[in-house]
VOPAFI-705690 format. One record per residue: x, y, z of N, C-alpha, C in turn. Coordinates in steps of 0.001 Angstrom, whole numbers, plus 500000, padded with zeros to 6 digits. Each point is the difference from the previous one (the first is absolute). Layout:
+--------+--------+--------+--------+--------+--------+--------+--------+--------+
:    nc1 :    nc2 :    nc3 :   cac1 :   cac2 :   cac3 :    cc1 :    cc2 :    cc3 :
+--------+--------+--------+--------+--------+--------+--------+--------+--------+
:      X :      Y :      Z :      X :      Y :      Z :      X :      Y :      Z :
...
+--------+--------+--------+--------+--------+--------+--------+--------+--------+
This chain:
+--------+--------+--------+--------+--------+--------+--------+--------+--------+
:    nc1 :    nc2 :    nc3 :   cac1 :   cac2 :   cac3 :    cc1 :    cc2 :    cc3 :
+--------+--------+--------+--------+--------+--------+--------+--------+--------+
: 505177 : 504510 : 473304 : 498888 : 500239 : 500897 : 500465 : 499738 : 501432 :
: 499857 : 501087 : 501136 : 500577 : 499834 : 500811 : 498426 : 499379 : 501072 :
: 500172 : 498971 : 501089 : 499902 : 499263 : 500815 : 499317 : 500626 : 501313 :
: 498743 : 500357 : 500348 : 499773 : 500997 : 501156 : 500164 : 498640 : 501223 :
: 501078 : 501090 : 500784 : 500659 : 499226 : 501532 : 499259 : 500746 : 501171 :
: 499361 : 499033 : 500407 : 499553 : 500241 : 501704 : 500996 : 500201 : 500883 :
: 499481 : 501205 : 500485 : 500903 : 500736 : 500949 : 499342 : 500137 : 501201 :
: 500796 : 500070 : 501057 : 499016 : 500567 : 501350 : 501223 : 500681 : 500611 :
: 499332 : 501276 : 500633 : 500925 : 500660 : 500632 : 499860 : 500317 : 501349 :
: 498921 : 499758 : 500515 : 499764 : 499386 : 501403 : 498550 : 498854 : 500403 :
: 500458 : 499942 : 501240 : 498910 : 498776 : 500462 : 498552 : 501129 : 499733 :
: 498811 : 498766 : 499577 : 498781 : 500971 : 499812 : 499330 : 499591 : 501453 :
: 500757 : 498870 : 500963 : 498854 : 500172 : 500962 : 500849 : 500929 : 501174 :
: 501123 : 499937 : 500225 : 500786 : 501027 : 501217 : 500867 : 501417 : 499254 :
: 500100 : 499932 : 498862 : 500304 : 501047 : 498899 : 501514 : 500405 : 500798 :
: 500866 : 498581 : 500366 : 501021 : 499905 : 500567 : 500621 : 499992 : 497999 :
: 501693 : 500644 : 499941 : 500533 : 500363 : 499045 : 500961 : 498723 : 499760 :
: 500020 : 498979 : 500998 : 500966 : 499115 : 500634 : 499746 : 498677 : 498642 :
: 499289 : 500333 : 498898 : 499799 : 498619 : 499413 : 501288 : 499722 : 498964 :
: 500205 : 498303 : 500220 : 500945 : 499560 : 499325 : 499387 : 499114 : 499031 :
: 500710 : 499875 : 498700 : 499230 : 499153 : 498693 : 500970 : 498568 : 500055 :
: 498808 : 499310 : 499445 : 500221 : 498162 : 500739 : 500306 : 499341 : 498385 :
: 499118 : 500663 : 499441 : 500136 : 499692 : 498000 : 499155 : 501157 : 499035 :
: 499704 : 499590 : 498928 : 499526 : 501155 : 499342 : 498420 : 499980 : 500292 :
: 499337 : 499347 : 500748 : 498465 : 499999 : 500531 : 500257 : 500482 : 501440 :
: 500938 : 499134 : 500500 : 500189 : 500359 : 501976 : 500535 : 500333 : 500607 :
: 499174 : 501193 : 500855 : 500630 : 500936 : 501120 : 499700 : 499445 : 501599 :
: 500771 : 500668 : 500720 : 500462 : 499399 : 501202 : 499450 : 501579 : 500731 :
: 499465 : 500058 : 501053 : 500065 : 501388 : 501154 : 500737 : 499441 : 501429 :
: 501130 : 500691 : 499594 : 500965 : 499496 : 501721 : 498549 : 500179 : 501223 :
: 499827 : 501553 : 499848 : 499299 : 500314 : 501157 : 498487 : 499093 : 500437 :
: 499139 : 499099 : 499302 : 499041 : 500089 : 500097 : 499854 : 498098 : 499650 :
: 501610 : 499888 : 499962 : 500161 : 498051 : 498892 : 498844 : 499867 : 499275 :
: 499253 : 500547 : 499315 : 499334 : 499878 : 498789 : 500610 : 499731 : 498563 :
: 499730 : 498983 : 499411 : 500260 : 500134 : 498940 : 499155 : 499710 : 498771 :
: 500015 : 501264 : 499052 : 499292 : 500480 : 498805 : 500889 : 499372 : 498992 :
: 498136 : 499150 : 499358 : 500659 : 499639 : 498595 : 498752 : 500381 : 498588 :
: 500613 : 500309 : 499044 : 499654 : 500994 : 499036 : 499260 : 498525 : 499179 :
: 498415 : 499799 : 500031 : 499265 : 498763 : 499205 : 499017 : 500264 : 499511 :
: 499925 : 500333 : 498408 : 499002 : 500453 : 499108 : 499376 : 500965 : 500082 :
: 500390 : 501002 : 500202 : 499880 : 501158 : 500079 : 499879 : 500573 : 501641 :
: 499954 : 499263 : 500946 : 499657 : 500350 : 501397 : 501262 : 499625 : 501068 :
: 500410 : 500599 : 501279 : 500499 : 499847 : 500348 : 499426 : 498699 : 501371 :
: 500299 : 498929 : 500168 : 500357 : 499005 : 501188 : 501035 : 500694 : 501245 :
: 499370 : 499795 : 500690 : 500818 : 500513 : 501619 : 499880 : 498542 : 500759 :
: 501261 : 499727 : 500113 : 499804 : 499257 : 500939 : 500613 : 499713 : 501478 :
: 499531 : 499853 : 501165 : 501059 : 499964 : 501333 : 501050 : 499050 : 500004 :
: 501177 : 500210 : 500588 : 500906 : 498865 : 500503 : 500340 : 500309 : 501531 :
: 499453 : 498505 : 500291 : 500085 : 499863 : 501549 : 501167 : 499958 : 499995 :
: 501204 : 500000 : 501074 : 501081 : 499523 : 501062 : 500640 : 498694 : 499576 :
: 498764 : 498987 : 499958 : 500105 : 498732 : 499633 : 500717 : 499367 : 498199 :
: 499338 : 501225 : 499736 : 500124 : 499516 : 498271 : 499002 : 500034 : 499483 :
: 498913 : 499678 : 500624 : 498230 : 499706 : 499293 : 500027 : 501640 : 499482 :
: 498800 : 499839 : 498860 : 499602 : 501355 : 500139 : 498520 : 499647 : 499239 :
: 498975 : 501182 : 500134 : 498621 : 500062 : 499642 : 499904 : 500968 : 499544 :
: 498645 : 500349 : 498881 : 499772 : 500578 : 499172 : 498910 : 500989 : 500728 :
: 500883 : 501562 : 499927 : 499178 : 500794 : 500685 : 498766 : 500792 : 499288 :
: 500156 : 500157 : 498444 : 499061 : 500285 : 498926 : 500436 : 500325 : 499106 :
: 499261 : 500667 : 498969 : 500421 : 500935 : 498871 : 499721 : 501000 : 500117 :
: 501459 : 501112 : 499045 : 499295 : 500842 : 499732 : 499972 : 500391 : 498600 :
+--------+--------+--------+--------+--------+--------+--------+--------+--------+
């Protein structure tokens, strides 16, 4: 039985092509430092400041 893998093939909020994968839940968008993580069925977006902090911009 094969394993369905979350994929993303671009950012859903700048639909920049630039995303890099962090693990098998988390993606990274160079263009937009968002990073998407794949949690119970919904996707988490979240910002990363400059600093390191980052906040939770919503779901989708």
């Amino acid at each position: 039985m094969s394993r369905k893998e979350n994929v993303i093939a671009k950012c859903p909020l700048c639909k920049s092509k630039l995303i890099g994968r962090l693990s098998t839940r988390n993606y990274y968008c160079q263009d937009c430092s968002i990073e998407l993580i794949f949690n119970k069925g919904l996707i988490d977006v979240f910002y990363i400041y400059s600093d390191g902090n980052v906040r939770l911009v919503g779901k989708l």
